[in-house]
N, C-alpha and C positions, 0 to 999 in steps of 0.2 A: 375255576378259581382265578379270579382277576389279580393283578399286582398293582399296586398301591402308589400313587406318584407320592412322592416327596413335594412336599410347597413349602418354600422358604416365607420369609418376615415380608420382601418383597412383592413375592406374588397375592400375601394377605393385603397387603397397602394396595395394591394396584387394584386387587377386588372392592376395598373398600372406598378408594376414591371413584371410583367406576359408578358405583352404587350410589354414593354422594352425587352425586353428578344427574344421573338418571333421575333420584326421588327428587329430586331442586325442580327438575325442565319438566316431569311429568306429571304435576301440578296443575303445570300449565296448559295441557290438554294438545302439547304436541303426538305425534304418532312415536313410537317405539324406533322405527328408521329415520327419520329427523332428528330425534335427540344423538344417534349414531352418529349420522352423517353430518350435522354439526358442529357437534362438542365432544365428543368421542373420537372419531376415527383422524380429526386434523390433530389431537394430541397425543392420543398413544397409536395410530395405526394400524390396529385390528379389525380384522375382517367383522361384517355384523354376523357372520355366525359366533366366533366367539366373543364379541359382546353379550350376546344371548346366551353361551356358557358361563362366563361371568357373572351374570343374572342370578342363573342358576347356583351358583358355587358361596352364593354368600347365605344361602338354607341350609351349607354345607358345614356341621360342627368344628370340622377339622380345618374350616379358615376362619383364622379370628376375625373375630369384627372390629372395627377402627377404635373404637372406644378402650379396647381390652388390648391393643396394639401394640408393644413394650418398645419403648426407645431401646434397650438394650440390643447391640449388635450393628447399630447404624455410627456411620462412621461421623455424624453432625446430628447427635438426635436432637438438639434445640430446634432444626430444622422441620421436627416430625410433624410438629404441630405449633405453628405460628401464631396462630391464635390465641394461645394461651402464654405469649410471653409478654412479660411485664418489663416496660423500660424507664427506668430511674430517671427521672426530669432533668436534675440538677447534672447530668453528663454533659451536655451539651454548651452549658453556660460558661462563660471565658472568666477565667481566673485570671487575676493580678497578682 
């Protein structure tokens, strides 16, 4: 009987940026170690075995996928996802 790790909101985002990352360069028809040792390992610095756990862990039910990702419990979740914010034009412009 194995024990069960615990994976925080953190360790789901880092799976799913990881994953993001990988399906973008793998397109490209780089090898599975170059997209590592390019884009991967110079911004979070893990070993390419668990890259390749990471891989794996996102078949994994029990880590959400980025889509289903809850802002709740980050200490700046506008920050979660950038992409989807919206900035009001008229901030910028100088008042009299």
């Amino acid at each position: 009987m194995g024990k069960k790790k615990r994976r925080g909101k953190s360790y789901a985002k880092r799976v799913a940026d990881i994953n993001q990352i990988y399906d973008s360069y793998v397109k490209t028809g780089l090898s599975n170690r170059e997209i590592w040792r390019r884009y991967i390992w110079p911004q979070y610095g893990i070993s390419e075995r668990t890259f390749y756990n990471l891989l794996k862990a996102s078949g994994n039910p029990l880590v959400e996928d980025r889509s289903v990702l809850s802002a709740e419990g980050f200490l700046f979740p506008e920050l979660l996802f950038p992409e989807d914010e919206v900035r009001d034009p008229s901030y910028f412009r100088v008042r009299s």
